[in-house]
N, C-alpha and C positions, 0 to 999 in steps of 0.2 A: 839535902833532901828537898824534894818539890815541894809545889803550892797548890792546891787547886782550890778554887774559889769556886762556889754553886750558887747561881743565883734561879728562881721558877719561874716558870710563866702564873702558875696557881701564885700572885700577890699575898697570897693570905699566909705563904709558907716565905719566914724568912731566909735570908742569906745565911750559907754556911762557908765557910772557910776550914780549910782541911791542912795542916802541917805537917812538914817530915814524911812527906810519901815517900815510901825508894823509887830508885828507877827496875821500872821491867812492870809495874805493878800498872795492871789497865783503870781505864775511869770505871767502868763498871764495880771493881773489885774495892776501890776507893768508898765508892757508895755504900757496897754493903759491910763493909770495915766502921763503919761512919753513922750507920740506921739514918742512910738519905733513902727515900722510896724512888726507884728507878726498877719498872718493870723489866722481865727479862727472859720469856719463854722456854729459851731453848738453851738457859744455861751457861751462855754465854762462849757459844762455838760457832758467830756467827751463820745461823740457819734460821736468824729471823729478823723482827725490827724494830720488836719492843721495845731494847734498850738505847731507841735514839734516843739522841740530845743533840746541842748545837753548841760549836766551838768559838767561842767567841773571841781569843785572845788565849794563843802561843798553841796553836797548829805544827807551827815549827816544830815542837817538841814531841811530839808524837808520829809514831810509824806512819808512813803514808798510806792514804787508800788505796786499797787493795780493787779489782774488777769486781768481783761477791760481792764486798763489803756493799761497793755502789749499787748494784743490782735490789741488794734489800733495804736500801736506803729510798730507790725509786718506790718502797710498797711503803715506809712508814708516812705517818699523818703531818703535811704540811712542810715536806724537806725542803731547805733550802740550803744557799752555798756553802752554808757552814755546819752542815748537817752531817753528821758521825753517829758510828756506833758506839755505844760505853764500852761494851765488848772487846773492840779492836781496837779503842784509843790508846794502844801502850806506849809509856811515858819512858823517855830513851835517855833525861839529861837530870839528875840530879837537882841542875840551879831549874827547872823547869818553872814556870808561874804561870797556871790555866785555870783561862774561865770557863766555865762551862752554865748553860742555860740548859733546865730541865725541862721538857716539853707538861704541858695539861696531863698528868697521870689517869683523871679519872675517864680520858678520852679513849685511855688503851687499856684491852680485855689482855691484861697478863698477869704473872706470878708476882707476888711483892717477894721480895727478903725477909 
């Protein structure tokens, strides 16, 4: 089973570490398995861009970006290279170990979990 590791930009929220994820299961879905706050408007069917975050470590392990994916990634707050949706991060390896950085939540007007 995977790893994924959450660390925030909000410093005042500590790090969590997440074990035994299966494969097929996206970051998004991990979050709310977990009561990590990652906003998520639309559901999580890629039609928006709340639920970015930033991949910091084992990209590999996740389906690659999609054209869409990118397109709403160009609208969310402050994207950079390593910038994903939770959405679409689906996790494709078992031995998987990802880091993921959660952006400023109180930056973005979305749904909590």
């Amino acid at each position: 089973m995977a790893t994924v590791k959450f660390t925030f930009e909000d410093t005042k929220i500590q790090p969590v570490t997440v074990e035994n994820v299966p494969e097929g299961y996206s970051v998004l879905e991990v979050t709310e398995d977990n009561d990590i706050h990652l906003n998520h408007n639309c559901g999580g069917v890629c039609a928006c861009s709340t639920c970015h975050v930033y991949i910091e470590v084992g990209e590999e392990f996740l389906e690659e970006i999609s054209d869409k994916e990118e397109d709403f990634i160009d609208r969310a707050i402050n994207p950079r290279v390593e910038s994903r949706l939770g959405c679409q991060c689906i996790i494709l390896d078992d031995a998987a170990v990802i880091e993921v950085q959660i952006p400023d939540q109180s930056r973005i007007i979305g749904h909590e979990h």
